[in-house]
GUNU-15238 format. One line per field, with one value per residue: residue number from 1; residue in one letter; chain; x, y, z of N, C-alpha, C, CB in turn. Coordinates in steps of 0.1 Angstrom, whole numbers, m for minus. Each point is the difference from the previous one (the first is absolute). Glycine has a CB too. Layout:
N
drenza NUM  ...
fidren A  ...
drenti A  ...
n_u X  ...
n_v Y  ...
n_w Z  ...
ca_u X  ...
ca_v Y  ...
ca_w Z  ...
c_u X  ...
c_v Y  ...
c_w Z  ...
cb_u X  ...
cb_v Y  ...
cb_w Z  ...
% end
This chain:
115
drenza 1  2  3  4  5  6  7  8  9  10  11  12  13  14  15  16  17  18  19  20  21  22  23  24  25  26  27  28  29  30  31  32  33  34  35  36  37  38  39  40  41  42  43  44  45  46  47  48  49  50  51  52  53  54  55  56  57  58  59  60  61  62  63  64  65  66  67  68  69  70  71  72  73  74  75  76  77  78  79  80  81  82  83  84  85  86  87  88  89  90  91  92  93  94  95  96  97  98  99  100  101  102  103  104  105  106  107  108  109  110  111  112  113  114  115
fidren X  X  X  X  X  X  X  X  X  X  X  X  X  X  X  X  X  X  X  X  X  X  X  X  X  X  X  X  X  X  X  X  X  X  X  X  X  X  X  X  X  X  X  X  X  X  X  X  X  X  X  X  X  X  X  X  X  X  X  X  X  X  X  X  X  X  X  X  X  X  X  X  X  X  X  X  X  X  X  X  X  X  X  X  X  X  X  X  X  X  X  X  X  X  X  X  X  X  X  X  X  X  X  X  X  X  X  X  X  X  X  X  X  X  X
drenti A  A  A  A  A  A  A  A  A  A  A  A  A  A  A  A  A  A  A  A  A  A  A  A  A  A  A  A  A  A  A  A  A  A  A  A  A  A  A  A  A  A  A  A  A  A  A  A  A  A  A  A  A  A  A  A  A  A  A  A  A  A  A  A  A  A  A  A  A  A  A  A  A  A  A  A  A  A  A  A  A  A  A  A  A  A  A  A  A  A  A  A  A  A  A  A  A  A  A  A  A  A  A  A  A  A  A  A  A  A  A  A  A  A  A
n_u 713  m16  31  m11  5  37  m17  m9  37  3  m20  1  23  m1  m20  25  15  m20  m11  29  5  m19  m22  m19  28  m22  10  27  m1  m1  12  28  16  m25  39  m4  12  0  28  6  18  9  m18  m29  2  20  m16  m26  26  m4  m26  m12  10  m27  m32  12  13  m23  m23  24  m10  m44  5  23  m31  m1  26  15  4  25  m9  5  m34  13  m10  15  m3  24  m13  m19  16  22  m32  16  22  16  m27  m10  18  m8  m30  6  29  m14  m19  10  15  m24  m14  27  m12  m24  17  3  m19  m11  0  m15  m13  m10  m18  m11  m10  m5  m11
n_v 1672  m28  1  25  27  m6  m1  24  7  m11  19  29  m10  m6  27  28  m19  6  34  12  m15  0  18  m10  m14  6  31  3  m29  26  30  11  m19  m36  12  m1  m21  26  6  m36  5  m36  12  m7  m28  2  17  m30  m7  18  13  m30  m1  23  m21  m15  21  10  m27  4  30  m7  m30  m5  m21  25  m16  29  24  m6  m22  22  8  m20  3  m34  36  m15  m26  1  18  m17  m16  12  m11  13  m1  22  27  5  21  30  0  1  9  31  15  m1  21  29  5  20  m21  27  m28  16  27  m10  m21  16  16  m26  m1  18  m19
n_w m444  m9  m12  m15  21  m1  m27  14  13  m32  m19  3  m12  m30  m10  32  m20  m25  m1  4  m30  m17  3  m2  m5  m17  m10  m3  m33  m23  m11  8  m20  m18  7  35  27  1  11  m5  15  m7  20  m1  22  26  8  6  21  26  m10  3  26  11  m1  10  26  15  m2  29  23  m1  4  20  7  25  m26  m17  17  m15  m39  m26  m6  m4  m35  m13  m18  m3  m17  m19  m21  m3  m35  m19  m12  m9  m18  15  2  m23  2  18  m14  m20  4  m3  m38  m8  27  m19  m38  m9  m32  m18  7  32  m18  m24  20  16  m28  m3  29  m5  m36
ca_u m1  m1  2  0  0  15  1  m5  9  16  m9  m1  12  6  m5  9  16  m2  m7  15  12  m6  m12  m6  8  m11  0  10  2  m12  m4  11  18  2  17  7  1  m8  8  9  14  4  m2  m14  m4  2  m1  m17  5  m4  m8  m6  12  3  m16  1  4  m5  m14  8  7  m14  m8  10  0  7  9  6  2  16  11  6  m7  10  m5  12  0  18  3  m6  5  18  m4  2  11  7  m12  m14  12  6  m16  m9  7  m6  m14  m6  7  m8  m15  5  3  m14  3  m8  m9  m14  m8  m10  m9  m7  m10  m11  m13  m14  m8
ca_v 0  m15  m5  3  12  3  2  14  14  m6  0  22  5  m4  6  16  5  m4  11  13  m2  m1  6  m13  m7  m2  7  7  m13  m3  11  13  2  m19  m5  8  m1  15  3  m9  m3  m13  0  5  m7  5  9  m6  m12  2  10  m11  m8  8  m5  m15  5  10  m13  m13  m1  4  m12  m13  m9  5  m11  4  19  5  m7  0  m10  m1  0  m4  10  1  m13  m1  8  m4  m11  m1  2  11  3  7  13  3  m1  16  10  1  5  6  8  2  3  12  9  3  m2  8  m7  m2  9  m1  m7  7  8  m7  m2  15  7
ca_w m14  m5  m14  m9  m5  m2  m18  m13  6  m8  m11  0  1  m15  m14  m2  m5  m14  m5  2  m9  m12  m10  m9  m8  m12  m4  m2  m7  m8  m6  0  m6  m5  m1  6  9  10  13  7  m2  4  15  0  6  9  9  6  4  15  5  6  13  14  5  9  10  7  7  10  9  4  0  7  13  13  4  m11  m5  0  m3  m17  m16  m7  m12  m7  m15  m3  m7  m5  m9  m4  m6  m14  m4  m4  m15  0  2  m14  m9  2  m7  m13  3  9  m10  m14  4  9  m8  m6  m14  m8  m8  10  m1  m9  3  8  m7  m7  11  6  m8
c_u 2  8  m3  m1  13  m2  m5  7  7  m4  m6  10  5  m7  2  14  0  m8  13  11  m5  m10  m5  7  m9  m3  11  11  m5  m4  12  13  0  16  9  1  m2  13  4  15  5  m10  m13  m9  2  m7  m19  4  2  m4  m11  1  m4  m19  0  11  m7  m13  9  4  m17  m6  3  m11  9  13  13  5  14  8  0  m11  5  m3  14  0  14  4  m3  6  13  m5  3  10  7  m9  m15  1  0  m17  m4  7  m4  m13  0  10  m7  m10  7  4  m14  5  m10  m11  m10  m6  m15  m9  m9  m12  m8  m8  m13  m6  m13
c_v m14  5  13  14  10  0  11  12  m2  4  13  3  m1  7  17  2  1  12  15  m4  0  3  m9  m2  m1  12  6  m15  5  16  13  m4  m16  m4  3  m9  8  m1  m11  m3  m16  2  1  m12  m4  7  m6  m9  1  10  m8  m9  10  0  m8  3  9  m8  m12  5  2  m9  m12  m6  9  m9  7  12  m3  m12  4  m9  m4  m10  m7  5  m2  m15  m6  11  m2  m18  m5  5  9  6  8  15  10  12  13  8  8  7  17  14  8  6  17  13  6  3  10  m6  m2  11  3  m11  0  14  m10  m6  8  4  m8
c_w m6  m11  m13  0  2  m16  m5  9  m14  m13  m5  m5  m19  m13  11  m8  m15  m7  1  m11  m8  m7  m4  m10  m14  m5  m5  m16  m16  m7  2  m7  3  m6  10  15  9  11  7  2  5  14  10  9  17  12  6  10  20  2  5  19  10  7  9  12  14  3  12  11  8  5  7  10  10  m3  m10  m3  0  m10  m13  m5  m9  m13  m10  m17  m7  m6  m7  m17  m4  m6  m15  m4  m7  m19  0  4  m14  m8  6  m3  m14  m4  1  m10  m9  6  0  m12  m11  m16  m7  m6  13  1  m13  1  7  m7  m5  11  2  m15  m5
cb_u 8  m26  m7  m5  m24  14  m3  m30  4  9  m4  m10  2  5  m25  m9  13  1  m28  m1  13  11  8  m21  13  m11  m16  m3  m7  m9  m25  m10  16  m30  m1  m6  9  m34  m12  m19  3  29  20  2  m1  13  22  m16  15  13  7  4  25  27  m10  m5  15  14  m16  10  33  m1  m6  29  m3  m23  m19  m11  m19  m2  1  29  m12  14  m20  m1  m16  8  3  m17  m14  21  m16  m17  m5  30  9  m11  17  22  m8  m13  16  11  m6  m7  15  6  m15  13  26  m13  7  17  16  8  25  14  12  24  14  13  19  15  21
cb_v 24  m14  m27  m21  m5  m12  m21  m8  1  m22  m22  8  m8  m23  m24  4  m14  m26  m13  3  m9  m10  18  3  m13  m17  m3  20  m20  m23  m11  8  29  m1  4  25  m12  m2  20  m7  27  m5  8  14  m2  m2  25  m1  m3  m10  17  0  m10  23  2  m19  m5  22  m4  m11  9  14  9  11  m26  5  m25  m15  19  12  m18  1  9  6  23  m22  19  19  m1  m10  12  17  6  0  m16  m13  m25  m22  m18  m32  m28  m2  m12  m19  m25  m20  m16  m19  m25  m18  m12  10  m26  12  m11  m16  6  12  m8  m9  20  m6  m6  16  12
cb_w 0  7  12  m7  3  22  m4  m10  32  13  9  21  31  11  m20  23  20  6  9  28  7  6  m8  3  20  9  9  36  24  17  4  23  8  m10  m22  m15  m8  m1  3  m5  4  m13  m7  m26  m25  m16  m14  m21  m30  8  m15  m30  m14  m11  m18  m23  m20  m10  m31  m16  m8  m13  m18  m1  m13  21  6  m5  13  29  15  1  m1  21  7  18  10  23  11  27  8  27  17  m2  4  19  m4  6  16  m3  m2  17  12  1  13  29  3  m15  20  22  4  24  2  m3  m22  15  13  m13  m5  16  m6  m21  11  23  m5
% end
C-alpha cells in the first residue's frame, strides 16, 4: 500500500467519523435548531479522537514493515492536546454553556426566522 492510498483510507475514515457524529451540519446550522447544539456533548470530540486512534492502530498493525510489526504506533494527541491553557478551558466551558442553553430571546428569535 503506497502513501496516497493510506491518505485516502485516513481521509474515508475522517468524513465516516464526521457524518456518524455530526450529520449535515449545514443543514442542521441553518435550518433545524441555528441556537442550539442539540445532543453534543464537551466530550464528543474525545470520543472521535479515539475511535480515530484505534483505526490508525489497526491500518498500522496491517501496513507495518516486517521490521516494525509488533511495535506501538505512536501518536503524540495527549500532548498536543495538554496544549491548551487554562484560559482556553475556562472559554469552552463558557462557550459550550451558552451553545447548551436555549434563552427566551433565542427562542423568539428563532420564531421570527421560521416565520
Amino acid at each position: 500500500m503506497d502513501i496516497k492510498q493510506i491518505e485516502k483510507l485516513c481521509e474515508s475514515k475522517e468524513k465516516e467519523l464526521m457524518e456518524k457524529y455530526y450529520g449535515n451540519l449545514v443543514k442542521e446550522a441553518a435550518i433545524e435548531r441555528p441556537e442550539e447544539i442539540g445532543s453534543y456533548t464537551k466530550d464528543l470530540p474525545l470520543k472521535i479522537e479515539a475511535e480515530f486512534r484505534l483505526f490508525l492502530e489497526e491500518l498500522w498493525k496491517e501496513i507495518a514493515p516486517d521490521e516494525l510489526k509488533g511495535t506501538p504506533l505512536v501518536l503524540e494527541e495527549r500532548k498536543l492536546r495538554k496544549l491548551m491553557t487554562d484560559d482556553d478551558r475556562e472559554l469552552i466551558d463558557e462557550a459550550y454553556k451558552d451553545a447548551s442553553e436555549r434563552t427566551l430571546w433565542k427562542k423568539s428569535a428563532n420564531l421570527i426566522i421560521r416565520t
